[in-house]
N, C-alpha and C positions, 0 to 999 in steps of 0.2 A: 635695611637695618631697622629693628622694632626697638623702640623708645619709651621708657615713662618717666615722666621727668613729674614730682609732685609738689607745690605750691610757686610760687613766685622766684623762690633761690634757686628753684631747681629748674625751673625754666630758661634763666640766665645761664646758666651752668649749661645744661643742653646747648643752649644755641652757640657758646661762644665753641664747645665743644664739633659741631657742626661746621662752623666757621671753620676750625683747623682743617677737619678733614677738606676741605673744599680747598686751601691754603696748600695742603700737600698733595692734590692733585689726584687726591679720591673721591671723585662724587661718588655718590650716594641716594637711593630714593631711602627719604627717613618715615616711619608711618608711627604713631599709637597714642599717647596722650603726652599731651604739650600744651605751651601759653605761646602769647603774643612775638616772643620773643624768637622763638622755633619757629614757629609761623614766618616770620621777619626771613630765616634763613633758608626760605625753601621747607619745611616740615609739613607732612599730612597729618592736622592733629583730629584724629577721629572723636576724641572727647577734651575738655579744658585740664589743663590744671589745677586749676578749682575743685576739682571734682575730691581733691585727695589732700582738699588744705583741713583736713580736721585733726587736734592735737588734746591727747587727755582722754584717759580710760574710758571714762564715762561718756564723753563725746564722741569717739570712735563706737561705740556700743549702738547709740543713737542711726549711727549711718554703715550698720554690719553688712547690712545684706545689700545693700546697692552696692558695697564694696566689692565684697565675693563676689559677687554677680557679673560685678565687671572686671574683676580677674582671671575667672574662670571664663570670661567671653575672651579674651585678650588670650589667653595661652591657649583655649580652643583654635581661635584662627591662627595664630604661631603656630600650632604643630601643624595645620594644614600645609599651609602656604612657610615654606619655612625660612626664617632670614637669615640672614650669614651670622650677625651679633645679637645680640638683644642686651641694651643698656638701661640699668635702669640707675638714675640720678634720683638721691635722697631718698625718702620716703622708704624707708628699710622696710618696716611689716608688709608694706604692700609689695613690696619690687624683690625683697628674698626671696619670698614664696614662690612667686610667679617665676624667678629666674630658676630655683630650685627642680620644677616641674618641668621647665623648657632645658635645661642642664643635662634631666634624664634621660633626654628624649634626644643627645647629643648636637645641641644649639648648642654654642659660645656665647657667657653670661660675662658681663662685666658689670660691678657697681660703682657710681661717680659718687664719690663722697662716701667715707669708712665712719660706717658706724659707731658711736660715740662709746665704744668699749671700753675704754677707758676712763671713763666719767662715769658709768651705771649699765646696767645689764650686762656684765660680761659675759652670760650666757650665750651670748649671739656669737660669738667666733666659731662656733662648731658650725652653725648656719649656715654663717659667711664661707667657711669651707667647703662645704656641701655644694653651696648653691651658684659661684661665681668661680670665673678661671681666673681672673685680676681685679684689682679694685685701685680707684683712682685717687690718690690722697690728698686731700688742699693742708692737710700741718705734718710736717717733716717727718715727726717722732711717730707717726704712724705705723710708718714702712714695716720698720724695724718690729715695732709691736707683731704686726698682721705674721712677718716672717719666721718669728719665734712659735707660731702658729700653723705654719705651715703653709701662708696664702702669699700667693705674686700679688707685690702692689707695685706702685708707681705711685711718686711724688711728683704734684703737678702745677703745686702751688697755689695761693689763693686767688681766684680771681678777683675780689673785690679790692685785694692790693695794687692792681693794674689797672681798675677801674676808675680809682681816687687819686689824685696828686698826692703829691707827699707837702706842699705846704695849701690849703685849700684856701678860695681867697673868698674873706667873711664880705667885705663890702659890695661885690658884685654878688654875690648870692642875694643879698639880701636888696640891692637895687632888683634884681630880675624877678623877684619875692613882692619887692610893693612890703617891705616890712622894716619895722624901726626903722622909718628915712633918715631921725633927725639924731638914732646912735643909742634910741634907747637898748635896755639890756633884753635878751631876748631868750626865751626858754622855747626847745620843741616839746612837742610831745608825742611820743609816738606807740603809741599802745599797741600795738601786734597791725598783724595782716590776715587774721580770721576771724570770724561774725565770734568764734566764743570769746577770744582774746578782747577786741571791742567791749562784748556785753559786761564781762571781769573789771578790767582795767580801767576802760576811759572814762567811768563815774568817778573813779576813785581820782584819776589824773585830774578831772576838772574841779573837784572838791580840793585836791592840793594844790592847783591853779588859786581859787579862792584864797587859801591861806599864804599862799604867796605873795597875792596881791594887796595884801594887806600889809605888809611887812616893808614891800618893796613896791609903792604904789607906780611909779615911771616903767613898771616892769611887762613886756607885750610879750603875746606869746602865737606858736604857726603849730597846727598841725597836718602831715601831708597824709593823706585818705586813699587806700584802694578804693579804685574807679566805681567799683562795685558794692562796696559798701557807705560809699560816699551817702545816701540817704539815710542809714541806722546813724551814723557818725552825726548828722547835723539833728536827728531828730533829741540822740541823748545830748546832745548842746545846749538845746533850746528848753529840755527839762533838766537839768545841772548845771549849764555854766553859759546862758542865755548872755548874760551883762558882762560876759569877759572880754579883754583885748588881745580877742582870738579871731587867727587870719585860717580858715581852712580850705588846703590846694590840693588836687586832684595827682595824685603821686609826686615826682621830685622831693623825693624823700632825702638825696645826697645835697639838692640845694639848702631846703631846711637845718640839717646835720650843720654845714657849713656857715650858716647862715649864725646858728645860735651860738649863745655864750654859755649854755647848759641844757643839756639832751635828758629828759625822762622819758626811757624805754623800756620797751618790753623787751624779756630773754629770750634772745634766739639770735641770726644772724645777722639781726639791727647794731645787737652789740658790739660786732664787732665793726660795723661801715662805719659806727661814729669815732670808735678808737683810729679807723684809718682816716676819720676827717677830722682827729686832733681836736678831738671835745672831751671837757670833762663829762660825765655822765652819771646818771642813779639807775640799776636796773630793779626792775619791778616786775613781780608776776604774781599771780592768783589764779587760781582755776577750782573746779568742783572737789570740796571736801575729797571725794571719796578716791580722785585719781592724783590728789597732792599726797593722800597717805601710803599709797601703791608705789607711786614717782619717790616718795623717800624713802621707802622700804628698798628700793633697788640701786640709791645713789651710792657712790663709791668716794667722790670726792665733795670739800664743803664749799667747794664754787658749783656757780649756775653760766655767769656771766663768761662767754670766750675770751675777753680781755683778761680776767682773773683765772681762769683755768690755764692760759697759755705764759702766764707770770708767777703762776703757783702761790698767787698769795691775791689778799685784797686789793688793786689798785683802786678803785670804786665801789661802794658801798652795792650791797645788794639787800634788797627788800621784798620779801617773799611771802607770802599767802598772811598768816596774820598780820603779822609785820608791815604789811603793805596799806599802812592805814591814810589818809590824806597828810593828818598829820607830821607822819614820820618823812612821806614822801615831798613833805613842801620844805622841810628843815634840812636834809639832807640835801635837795637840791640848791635852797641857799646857802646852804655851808661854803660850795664852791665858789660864788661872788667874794665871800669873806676870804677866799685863801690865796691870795695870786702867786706864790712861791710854788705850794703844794699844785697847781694849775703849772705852773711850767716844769716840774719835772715831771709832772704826769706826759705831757705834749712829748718830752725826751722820750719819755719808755716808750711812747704809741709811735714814733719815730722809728726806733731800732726796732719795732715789732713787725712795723709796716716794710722796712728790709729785708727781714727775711721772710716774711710770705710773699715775695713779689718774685714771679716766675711767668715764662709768657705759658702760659696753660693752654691757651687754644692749641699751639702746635707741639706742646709735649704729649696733652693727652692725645692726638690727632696720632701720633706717632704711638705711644703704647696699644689702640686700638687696632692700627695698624697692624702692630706684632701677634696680638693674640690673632687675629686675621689668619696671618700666615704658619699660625700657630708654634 
C-alpha cells in the first residue's frame, strides 16, 4: 500500500487507519511519506511528514519545486513497482494530483479526509472525481455532499472524538503539566504546528499574553511546541514575552487543552481537539498579505473555525489577519473568565458535538478500504 499522509493530523489519521487494517486482519507492507505515528504502526516512511506541513499561497510557492519534485518521484516509483491502493490522507494539492496520475494508470486511489468543498474551493469536486475511487469522511454531511457529485465516500467518523474523553479532567492535567499547582487561571496558547504559523502568530499571542496579564495579574499561561520547532518558539519568547508566566512543553498539546481555563488557537484542526476537551476558546489566524486575499477570494462560508463551521454560526469568536491584533486577542480571551453561564452552555454544545463525531474510525475506514480492495 503507498501512503502520503501530510502534517501531524494526517499522520495520526494514517496510523490509526493502519491500526484498523491490521485489526481486521489485513497486513499490509505500507511505504511513502509518513510521521512518527505510521512509523509507530509498522510504516516505511521514505520522507517525514514535514516535508508537506506548508500552508498559504505564498508559502507553498516558496517550497514549489521540492514539492513536484517529490511527487513526480513518488508516482514515478508507483507506476514501477505497482501497489494495490495508494491512500493519500489530507493534504489535497499534493495527494489529488499524484492520485490523479496513479488513477490513470489503473491504481485504486482513496482520499482520507474530504476536502473542504464546502467551506471554499468548490472547484475541487471535479478533481476529486477524476482522481479517487472513495474518499473517507471524518463529518457526516459530507457523504451526501461528495454523492450528489457523483463520488463513493464513507463516513468514518472523527478520530479526535475517540481520542479525547468526553468529560477531560483539568486537575490531573495540569498536576502532570507542573502548571497553576495552587488553581491559578490558566490560558494555552497554541499558535499553529508550522515554522509560518509560529513566525505570524506567536508574537502576536505573547504580546496578548502581555495584555492579559495586566488585567488579570494571578493569570499563568503553557504553551505546547512541535518537537521541531521547539528552538524558533523559545527564541521568539525570549525577544516578545521573555518575563511571562509561561511554561513551554514539548507537544501534549490535549494535556495543555485540558489543563486550561481558555485556549488561544490557531485555525485548523486545534480547533476542533479543544471544543472536544470542553474549552472555551478565541481562534486566531494571520498569514502573508497576498495568500489572505487569494484565501478570501475563494471562501464560501463566514466561519474559519471547525467548531463554528459544524454549528453554522459563531460559538467562539474568531480573529483573523487584521483583526488578529494583541489587543483584540487579549479581550476576547478574557471575556470568557467574565461569563461562566455563556462557558457552560458552550461545554453543552461541544458535548452533543463530540457525540456525533465519535465513530471507531480505525476499523470503519480499515473496512471501506477493504472494499475498494475487492473493488
Amino acid at each position: 500500500m503507498a501512503m502520503v499522509a501530510g502534517e501531524a493530523s494526517g499522520d495520526l489519521l494514517a496510523s490509526l487507519l493502519l491500526r484498523g487494517l491490521r485489526q481486521q486482519g489485513l497486513e499490509c507492507n505500507a511505504a511513502g511519506v509518513g510521521g512518527p505515528h505510521m512509523v509507530a504502526e509498522q510504516f516505511d516512511a521514505w520522507f517525514p511528514s514535514s516535508q508537506l506541513s506548508v500552508r498559504g499561497y505564498v508559502e507553498v510557492l516558496k517550497h514549489y519545486r521540492s514539492l513536484v519534485r517529490l511527487r513526480k518521484n513518488l508516482g514515478d516509483t508507483w507506476l514501477g513497482d505497482r501497489p494495490d491502493v495508494f491512500v493519500g490522507v489530507d493534504a489535497p494539492d499534493f495527494n489529488l494530483a499524484l492520485a490523479k496520475r496513479l488513477r490513470e494508470r489503473h491504481i485504486k486511489c482513496v482520499h482520507f479526509v474530504c476536502p473542504s468543498i464546502w467551506a471554499w474551493r468548490p472547484e475541487r469536486v471535479a478533481l476529486i472525481r477524476e482522481a479517487v475511487d472513495h474518499v473517507l469522511c471524518i463529518f457526516p454531511f459530507e457523504v451526501e455532499l461528495l454523492a450528489r457529485h457523483g463520488i463513493s465516500a464513507t463516513y468514518v467518523g472523527h478520530p479526535i472524538a475517540q481520542m479525547l474523553p468526553m468529560e477531560p479532567d483539568r486537575l490531573a492535567a495540569r498536576l502532570h503539566l507542573g502548571v497553576a499547582a495552587h488553581g491559578e487561571p490558566l490560558v494555552a496558547l497554541l499558535p499553529g504546528s508550522r515554522s509560518s504559523e509560529i513566525e505570524h502568530l506567536l508574537p502576536r499571542f505573547l504580546a496578548a499574553a502581555q495584555y492579559m496579564l495586566q488585567a488579570k495579574p494571578d493569570l499563568q499561561f503553557v504553551l505546547p511546541a512541535v518537537p521541531t520547532l521547539t528552538d524558533r518558539i523559545n527564541q521568539l519568547i525570549s525577544m516578545h514575552g521573555a518575563a511571562l508566566p509561561l511554561k513551554v512543553v514539548e507537544g501534549q498539546s490535549h494535556a495543555c487543552m485540558a489543563a486550561a481555563d481558555v485556549v488561544l488557537v490557531a485555525s485548523g484542526t486545534a480547533t476542533l481537539e479543544v471544543a472536544m476537551s470542553k474549552r472555551p476558546m478565541v481562534i486566531a489566524y494571520h498569514m502573508a498579505r497576498l495568500s489572505w486575499w487569494i484565501h478570501q477570494s475563494k471562501r464560501l462560508q463566514p466561519w474559519v473555525g471547525l467548531p463554528n463551521i459544524l454549528a453554522e454560526r459563531f460559538l467562539v469568536p474568531e480573529l483573523l489577519q487584521d483583526q488578529a491584533t494583541p489587543e483584540n486577542l487579549a479581550k476576547e480571551t478574557l471575556a470568557w473568565f467574565d461569563s461562566p453561564e455563556r462557558v457552560r452552555a458552550l461545554v453543552a454544545e461541544f458535548g452533543e458535538m463530540h457525540q456525533q463525531l465519535n465513530a471507531d474510525t480505525a476499523a470503519i475506514s480499515a473496512r471501506a478500504i477493504h472494499g475498494v480492495l475487492r473493488g
